[in-house]
N, C-alpha and C positions, 0 to 999 in steps of 0.2 A: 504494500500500500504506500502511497505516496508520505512523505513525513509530514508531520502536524509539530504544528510551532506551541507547546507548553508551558511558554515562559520560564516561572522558574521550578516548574513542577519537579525535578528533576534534580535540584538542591535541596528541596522540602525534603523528597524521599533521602538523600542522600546526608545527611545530618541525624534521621532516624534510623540510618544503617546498621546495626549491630554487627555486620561484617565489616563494612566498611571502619568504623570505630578499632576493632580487630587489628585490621591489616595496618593502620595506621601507626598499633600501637606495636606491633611487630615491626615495622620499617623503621621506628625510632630504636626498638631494641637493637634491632641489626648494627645501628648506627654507633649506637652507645660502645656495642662490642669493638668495630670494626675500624672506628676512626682512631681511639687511641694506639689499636694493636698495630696498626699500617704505621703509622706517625712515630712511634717510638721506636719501634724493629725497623725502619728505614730509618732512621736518624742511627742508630744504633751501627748497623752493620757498614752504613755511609761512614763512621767514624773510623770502625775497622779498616776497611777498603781505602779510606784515604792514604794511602802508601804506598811507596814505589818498587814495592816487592817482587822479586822476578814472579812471572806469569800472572800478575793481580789483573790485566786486560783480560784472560781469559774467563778468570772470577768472574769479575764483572758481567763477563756476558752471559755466562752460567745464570747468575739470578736473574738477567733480564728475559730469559727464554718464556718461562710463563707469560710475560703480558702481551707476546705477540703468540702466543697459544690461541687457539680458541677455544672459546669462556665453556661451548659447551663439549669439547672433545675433556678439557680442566675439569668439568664438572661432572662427566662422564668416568674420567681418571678417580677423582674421591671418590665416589659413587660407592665404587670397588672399594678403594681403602679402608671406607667407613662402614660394610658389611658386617656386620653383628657377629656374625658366622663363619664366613671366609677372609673377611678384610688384616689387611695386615697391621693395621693399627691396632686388633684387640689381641691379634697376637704378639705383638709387642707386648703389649700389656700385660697378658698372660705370663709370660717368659718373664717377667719382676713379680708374678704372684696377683696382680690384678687383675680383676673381671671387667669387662671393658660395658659399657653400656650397649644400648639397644642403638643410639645415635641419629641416623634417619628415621628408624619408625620407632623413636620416642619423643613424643609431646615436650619433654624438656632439654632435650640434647641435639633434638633436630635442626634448632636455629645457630647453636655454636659450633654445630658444624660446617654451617652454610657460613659462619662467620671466616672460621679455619680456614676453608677454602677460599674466598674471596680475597683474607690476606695473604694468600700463599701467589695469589695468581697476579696482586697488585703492587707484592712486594717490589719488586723487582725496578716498576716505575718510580717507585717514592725513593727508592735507594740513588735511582740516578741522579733525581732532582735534589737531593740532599749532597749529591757529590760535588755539584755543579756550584752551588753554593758553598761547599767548604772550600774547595779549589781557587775561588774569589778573594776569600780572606787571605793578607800579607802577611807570609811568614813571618816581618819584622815583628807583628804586634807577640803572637807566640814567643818569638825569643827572648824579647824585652822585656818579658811577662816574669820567665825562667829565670831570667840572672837577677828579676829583682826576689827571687825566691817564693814565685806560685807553683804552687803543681799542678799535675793534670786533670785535676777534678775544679780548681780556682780560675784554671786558663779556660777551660769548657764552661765553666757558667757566667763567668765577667768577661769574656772576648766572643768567643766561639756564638756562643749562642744569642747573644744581642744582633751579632754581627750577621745571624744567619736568619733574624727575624723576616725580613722580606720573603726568602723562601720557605720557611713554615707558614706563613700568612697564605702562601699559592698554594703549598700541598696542603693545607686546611679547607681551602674552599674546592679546590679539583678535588679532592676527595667524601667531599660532604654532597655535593653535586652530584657524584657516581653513585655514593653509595644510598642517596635516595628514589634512585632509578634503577637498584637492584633487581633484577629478573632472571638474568638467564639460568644462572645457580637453583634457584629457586624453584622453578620450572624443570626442569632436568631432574634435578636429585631427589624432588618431594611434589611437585606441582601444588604446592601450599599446603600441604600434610604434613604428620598425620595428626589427622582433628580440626585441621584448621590452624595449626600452630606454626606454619609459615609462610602462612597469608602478608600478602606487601602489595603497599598501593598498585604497582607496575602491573602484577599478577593479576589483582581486582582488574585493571583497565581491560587490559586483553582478553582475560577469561568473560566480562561483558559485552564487550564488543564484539569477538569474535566466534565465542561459544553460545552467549546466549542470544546474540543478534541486535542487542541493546547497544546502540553506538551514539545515543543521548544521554543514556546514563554517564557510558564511559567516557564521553569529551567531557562532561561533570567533573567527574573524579579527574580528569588530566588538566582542567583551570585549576581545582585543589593544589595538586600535585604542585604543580607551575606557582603558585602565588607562596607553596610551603620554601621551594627552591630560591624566589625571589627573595623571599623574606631576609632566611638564612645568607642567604649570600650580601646580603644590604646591611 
């Protein structure tokens, strides 16, 4: 049938959503997990890697191989790992005497999975962009630092890290950006399961749009989305 113009019917419903409230409140958890773990493990190993050790070029490109993966061959890869059953991460676990959880098909373990993997597959970029940034700062300031008797914990938080504000301020917003546009992970390893417990706005949009044929609802939920995104980033 031809569309019919509803005004804002379509926000009414969509404010008394009980899924939609859900997914919402999933796509912030995800966040919560996923932006400090990305932001400190790529500061972290950007600090390692800043050194001119023979073969650190190769390093380097070692961790960057995931982010030109694709998201869902990566998400396809955990899938596996994170099998209850066969995956190799509970048998790790096993092998130190621990029982690994249920992971994908547990209601509480399923979103820090999707978190895991997301940082595993992002790392790689935030590590670059942290290198890029320490490589900027002048060796004078560090030496000057040294003789006047700081160490490397005074030099890294009175130099270093003041100095590298401008590039945490990018990887803050480039990755709050991404990771509220979460999908492909999601879709892949759980399709917002199980119970509902990894429901995210991105997921809502396309499962309305395109499974239930509701593509009013779901431009709805994509001004949301867009006005959640502008916020954040303002």
């Amino acid at each position: 049938t031809p569309p019919q113009f509803v005004g804002l019917q379509n926000y009414v419903q969509l404010f008394g959503d009980k899924e939609f409230w859900a997914a919402l409140a999933h796509t912030l958890a995800f966040i919560a997990g996923y932006l400090p773990l990305v932001v400190i493990l790529g500061l972290g190993m950007a600090l390692v890697m800043n050194s001119a050790l023979r073969g650190i070029g190769a390093l380097r490109t070692l961790f960057f191989f995931p982010v030109v993966s694709s998201s869902v061959a990566v998400a396809l890869l955990w899938s596996w790992l994170f099998n209850p059953k066969y995956g190799l991460i509970n048998y790790l676990l096993s092998v130190v005497g621990i029982t690994g959880p249920g992971w994908l098909f547990d209601p509480h373990w399923a979103m820090p999975a999707i978190i895991i993997t997301s940082v595993w597959k992002d790392l790689g970029f935030v590590l670059v962009l942290f290198l890029g940034g320490l490589q900027t700062i002048p060796a004078d300031y560090l030496e000057a630092a040294a003789l006047d008797g700081a160490g490397r914990w005074a030099q890294f938080r009175h130099i270093t890290l003041p100095l590298l504000a401008p590039t945490t301020f990018f990887v803050l917003i480039i990755s709050l950006i991404s990771s509220f546009q979460v999908f492909d992970q999601v879709w892949v390893m759980t399709e917002g399961g199980p119970a509902g417990a990894t429901t995210v706005l991105v997921e809502r949009i396309v499962r309305h749009a395109f499974s239930y044929g509701e593509m009013g609802y779901a431009a709805a939920i994509s001004w949301v989305l867009f006005f959640l995104v502008f916020g954040a980033t303002a």
